[in-house]
Structures are given as structure tokens and as C-alpha cells.
N, CA, C and O of each residue as an XYZ file, in Angstrom:
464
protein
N      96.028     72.397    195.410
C      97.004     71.998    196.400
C      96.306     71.125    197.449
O      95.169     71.209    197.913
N      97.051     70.481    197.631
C      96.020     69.193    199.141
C      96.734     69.378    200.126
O      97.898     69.703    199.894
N      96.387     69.269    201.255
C      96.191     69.558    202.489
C      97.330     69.221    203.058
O      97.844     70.141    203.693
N      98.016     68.025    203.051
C      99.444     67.922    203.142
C     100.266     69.291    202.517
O     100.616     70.212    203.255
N     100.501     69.280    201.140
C     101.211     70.623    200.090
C     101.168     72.180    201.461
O     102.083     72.798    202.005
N     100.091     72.260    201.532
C      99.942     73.563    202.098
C     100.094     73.209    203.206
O      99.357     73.971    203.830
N     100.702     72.349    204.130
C     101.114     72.058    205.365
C     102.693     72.329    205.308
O     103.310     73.030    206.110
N     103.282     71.581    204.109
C     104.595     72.030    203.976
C     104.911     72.803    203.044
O     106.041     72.595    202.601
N     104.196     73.831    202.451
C     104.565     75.187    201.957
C     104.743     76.128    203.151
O     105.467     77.113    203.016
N     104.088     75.868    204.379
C     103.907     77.012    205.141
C     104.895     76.754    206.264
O     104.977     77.563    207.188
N     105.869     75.346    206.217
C     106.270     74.551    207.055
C     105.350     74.295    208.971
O     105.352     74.647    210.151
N     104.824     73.568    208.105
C     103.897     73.476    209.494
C     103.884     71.420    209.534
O     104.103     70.802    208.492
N     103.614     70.711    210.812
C     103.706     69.830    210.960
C     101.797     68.842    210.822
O     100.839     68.649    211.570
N     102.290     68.424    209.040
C     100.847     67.429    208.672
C     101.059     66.255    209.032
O     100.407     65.539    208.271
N     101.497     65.764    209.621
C     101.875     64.267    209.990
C     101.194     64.688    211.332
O     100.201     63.992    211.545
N     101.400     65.487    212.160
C     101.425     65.290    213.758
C      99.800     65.702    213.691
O      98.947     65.109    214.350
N      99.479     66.958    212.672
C      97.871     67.116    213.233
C      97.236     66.073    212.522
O      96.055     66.057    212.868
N      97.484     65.162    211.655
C      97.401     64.217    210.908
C      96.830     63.140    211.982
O      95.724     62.630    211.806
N      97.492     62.878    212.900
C      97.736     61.769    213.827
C      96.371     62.892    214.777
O      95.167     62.715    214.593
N      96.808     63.730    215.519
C      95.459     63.618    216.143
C      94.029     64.064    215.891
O      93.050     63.962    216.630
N      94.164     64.698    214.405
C      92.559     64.323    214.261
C      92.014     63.440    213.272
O      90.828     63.165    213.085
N      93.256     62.938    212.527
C      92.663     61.583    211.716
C      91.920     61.410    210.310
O      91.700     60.446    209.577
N      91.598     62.946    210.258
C      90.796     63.375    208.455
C      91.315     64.430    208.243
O      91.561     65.357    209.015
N      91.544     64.282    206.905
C      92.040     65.394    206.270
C      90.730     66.455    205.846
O      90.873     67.658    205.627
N      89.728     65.875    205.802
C      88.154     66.961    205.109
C      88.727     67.473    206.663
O      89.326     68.509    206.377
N      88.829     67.314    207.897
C      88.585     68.080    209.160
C      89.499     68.986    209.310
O      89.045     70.095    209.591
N      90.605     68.909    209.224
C      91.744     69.561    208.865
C      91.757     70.625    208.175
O      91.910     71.758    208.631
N      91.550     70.241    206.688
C      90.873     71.189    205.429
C      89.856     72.315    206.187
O      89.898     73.543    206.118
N      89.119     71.619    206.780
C      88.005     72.642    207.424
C      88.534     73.625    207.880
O      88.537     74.757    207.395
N      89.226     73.100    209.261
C      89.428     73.910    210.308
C      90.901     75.015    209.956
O      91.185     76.177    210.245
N      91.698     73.694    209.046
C      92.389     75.517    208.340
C      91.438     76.471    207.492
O      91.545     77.610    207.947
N      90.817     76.437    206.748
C      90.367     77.248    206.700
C      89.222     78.129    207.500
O      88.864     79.222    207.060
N      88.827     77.718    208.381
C      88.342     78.328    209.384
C      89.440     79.236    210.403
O      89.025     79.797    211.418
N      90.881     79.291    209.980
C      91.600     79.628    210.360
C      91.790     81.032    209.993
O      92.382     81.887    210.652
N      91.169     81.171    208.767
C      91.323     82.654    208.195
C      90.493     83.342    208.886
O      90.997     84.252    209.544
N      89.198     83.180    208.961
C      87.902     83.619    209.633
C      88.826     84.056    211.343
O      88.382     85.095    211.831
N      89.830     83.461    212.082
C      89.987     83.844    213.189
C      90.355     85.114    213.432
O      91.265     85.498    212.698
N      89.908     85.992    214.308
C      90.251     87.363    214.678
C      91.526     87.930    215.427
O      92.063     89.014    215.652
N      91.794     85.925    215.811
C      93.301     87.303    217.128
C      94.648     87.733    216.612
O      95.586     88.290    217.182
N      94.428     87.184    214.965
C      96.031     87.707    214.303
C      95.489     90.046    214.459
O      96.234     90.956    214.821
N      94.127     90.118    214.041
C      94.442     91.224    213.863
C      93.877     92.026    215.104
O      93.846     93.238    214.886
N      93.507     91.716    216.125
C      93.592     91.858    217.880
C      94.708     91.803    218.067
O      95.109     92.629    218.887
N      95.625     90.992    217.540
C      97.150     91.212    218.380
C      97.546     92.620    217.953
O      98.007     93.395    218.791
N      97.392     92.962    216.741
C      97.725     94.118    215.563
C      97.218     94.889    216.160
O      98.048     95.695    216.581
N      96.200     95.122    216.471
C      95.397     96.731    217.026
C      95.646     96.609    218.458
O      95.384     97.596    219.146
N      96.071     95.646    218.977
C      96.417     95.706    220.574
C      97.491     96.665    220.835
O      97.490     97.704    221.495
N      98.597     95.958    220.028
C     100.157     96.665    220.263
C      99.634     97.761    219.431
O      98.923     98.256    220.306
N      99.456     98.463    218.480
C      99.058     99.627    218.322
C      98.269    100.751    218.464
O      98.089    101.863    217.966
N      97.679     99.682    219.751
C      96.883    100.843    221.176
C      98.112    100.935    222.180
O      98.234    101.764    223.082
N      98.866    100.068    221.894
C     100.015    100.252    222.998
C      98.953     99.416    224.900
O      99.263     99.472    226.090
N      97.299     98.547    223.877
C      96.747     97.945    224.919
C      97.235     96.408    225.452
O      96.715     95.555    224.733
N      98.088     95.816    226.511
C      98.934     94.898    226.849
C      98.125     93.978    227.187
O      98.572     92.854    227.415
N      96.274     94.342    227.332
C      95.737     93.083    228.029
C      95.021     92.432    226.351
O      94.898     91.231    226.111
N      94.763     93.179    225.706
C      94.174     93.039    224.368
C      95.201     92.013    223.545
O      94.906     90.919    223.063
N      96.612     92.750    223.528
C      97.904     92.161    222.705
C      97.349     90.712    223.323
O      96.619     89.899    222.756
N      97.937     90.640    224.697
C      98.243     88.957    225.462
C      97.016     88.420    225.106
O      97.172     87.354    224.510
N      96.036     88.694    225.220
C      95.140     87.707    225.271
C      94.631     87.245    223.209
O      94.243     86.131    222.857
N      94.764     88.142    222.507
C      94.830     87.894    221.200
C      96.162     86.963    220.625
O      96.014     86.154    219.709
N      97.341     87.175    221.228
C      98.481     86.451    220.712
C      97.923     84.974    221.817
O      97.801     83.946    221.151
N      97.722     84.868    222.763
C      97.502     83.747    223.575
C      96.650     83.011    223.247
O      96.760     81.839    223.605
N      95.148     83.538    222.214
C      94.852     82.544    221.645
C      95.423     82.105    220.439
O      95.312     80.909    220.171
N      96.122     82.986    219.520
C      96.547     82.560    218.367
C      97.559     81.151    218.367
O      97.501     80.060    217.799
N      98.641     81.893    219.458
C      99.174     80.797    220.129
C      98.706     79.177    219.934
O      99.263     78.121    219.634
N      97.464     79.592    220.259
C      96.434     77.847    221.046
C      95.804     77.440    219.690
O      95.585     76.241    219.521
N      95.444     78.453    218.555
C      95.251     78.131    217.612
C      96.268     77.300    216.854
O      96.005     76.139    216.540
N      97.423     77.871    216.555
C      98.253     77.317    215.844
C      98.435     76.180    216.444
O      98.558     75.263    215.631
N      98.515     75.800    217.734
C      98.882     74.427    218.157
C      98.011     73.287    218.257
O      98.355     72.107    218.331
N      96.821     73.772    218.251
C      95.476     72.855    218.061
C      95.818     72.521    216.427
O      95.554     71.340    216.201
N      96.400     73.324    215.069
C      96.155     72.845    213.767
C      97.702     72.512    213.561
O      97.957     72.009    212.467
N      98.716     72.694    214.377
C     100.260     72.016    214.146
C     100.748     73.090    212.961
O     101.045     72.766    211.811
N     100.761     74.366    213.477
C     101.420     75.793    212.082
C     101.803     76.162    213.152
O     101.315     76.917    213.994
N     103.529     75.086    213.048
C     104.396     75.349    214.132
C     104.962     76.491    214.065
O     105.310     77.296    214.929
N     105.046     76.475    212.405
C     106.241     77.934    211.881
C     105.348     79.087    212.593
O     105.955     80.049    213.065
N     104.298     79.048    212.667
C     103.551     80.208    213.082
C     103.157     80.477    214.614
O     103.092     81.549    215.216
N     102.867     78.908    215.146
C     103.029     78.732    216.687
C     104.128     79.144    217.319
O     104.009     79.631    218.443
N     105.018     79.060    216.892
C     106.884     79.182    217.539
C     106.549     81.062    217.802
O     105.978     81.453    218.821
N     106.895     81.765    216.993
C     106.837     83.446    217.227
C     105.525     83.945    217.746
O     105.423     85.070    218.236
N     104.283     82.917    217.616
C     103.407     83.641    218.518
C     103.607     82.985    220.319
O     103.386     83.593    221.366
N     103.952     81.982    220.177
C     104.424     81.936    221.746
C     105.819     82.860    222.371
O     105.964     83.261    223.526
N     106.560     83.000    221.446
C     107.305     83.991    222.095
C     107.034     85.732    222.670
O     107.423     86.572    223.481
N     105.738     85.391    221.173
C     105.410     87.077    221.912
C     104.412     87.542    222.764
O     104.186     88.724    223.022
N     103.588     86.171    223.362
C     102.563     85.772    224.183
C     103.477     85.728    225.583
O     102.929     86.300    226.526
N     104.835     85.116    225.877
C     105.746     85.360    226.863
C     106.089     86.488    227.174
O     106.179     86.806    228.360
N     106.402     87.486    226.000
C     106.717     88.631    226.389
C     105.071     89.481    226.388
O     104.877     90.091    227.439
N     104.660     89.515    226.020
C     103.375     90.202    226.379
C     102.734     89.241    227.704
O     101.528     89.477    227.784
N     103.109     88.394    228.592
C     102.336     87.891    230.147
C     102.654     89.292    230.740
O     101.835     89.250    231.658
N     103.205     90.399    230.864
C     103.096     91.094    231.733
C     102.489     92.375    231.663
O     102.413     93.339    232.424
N     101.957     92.016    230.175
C     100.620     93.118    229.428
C     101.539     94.667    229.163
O     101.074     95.803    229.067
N     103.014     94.206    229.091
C     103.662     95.527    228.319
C     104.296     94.989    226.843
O     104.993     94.017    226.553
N     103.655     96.209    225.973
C     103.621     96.002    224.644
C     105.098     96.833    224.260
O     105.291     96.844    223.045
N     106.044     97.447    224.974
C     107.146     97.893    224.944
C     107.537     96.987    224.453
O     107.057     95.925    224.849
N     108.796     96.926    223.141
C     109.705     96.297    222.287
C     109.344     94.974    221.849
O     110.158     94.052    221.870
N     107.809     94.803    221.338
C     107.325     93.779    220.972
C     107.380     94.039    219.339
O     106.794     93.276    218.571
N     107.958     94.915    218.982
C     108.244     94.918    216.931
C     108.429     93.569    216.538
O     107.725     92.649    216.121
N     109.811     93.802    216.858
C     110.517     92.378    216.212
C     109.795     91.383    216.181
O     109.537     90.734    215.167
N     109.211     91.063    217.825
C     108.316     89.752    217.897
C     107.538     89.365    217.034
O     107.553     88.258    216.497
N     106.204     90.950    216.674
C     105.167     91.323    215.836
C     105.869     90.510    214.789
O     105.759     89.286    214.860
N     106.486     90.979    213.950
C     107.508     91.199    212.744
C     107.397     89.663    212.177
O     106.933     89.237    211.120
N     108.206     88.780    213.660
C     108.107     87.445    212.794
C     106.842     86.696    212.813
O     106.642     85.741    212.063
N     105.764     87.245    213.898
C     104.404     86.204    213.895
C     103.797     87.043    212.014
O     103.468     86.375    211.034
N     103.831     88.199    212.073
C     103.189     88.331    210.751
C     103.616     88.126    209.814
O     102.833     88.188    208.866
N     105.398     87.688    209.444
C     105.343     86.865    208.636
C     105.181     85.096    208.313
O     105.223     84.280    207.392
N     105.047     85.168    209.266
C     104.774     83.484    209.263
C     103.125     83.666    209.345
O     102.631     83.110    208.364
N     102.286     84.162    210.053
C     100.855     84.670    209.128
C     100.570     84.699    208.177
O      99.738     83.935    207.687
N     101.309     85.812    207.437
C     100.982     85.726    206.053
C     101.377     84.667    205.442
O     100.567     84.391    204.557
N     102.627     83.609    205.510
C     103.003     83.027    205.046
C     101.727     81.630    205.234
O     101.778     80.812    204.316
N     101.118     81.475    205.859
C     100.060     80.259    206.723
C      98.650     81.060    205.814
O      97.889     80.453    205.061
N      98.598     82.249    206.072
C      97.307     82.461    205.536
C      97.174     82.091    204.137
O      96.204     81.498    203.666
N      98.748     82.677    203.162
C      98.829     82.211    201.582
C      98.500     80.895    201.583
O      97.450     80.403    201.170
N      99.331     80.405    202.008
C      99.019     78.541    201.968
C      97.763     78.294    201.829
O      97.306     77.857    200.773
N      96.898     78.593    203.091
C      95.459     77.754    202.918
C      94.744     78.357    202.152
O      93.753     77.779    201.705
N      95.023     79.644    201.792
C      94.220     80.334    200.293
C      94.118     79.204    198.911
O      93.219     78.856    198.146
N      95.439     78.902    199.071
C      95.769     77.971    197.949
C      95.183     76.756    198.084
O      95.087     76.157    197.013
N      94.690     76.095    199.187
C      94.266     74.857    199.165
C      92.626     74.691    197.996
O      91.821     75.597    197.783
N      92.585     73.570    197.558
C      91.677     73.068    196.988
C      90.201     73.292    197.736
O      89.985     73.350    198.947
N      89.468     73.374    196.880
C      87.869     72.816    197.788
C      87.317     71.564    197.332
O      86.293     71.116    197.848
């Protein structure tokens, strides 16, 4: 699969990170350096410490992640639950959880699939 494919399997925007970093080998990289990141499962053990400074600050970078590589589908529900976790209460953050991990998993399959 090439690097475009797994941009729109996961619906994420390859044209726009396309445009600002200009190579696809860099791209390629840095998604997969995307798996290696820790704050999908910091957000996970945050809200299931019921810890609100752990959650925010793990979804807040994921957040910055997804928007630095344009995995909008995945950027969109982690900024919503980075809004609701600014006040470091992990009260009725399921749902939120719910859709960032499937659009996770859905982003993580993708770049599994990419080529080397």
C-alpha cells in the first residue's frame, strides 16, 4: 500500500500533509513512527485511573500528533476529548474514548499496511 492508499483508507488528509512536508519517504517515516507514540495508551490508563491531568495531557498530545501528520479522522475525536478533559475531569469521557479508539485503531491498521 503507498502512502497516499493508507492516507485514504484511514480517511485522513494526504494532499494537505503532502503540501507541508513535501516527501512522501518523510511522511512514511513519521507515520510510522506514529505507532511507537505512547499518548493513545496514556490517554487509556489515564481515564482508567479516573487520573484527569494524565488523560489531558496524553489526549493533548495525541491531538498535536494527529495534526502535525493530517489523521483528521483521528484528530477530530481526540480534540473533542482533550476539550472535555481541559478541566482534568475524566467523568463521562466513554463515548469520547469510544470514538478516538476507533479511529486509532482504524489509523494504526492503515500504517501497518503500508509498504517499506
Amino acid at each position: 500500500m503507498t502512502v497516499k492508499e493508507c492516507y485514504e483508507q484511514m480517511g485522513a488528509d494526504y494532499e494537505d500533509v503532502l503540501g507541508r512536508l513535501r516527501n512522501e519517504a518523510l511522511i512514511r517515516k513519521f507515520a510510522k513512527k506514529f505507532l511507537e507514540d505512547g499518548s493513545f495508551q496514556m490517554l487509556k490508563d489515564g481515564l482508567a485511573k479516573k487520573d484527569g491531568e494524565m488523560a489531558f495531557r496524553a489526549a493533548h498530545t495525541l491531538k498535536g500528533v494527529c495534526q502535525n501528520l493530517g489523521f483528521d479522522n483521528l484528530y477530530e475525536p481526540s480534540f473533542d476529548i482533550t476539550e472535555k478533559l481541559r478541566g482534568r475531569d475524566t467523568e463521562g469521557c466513554e463515548e469520547l474514548f469510544a470514538k478516538v479508539e476507533k479511529q486509532y485503531n482504524k489509523t494504526a491498521e492503515a500504517i501497518r499496511m503500508l509498504e517499506d
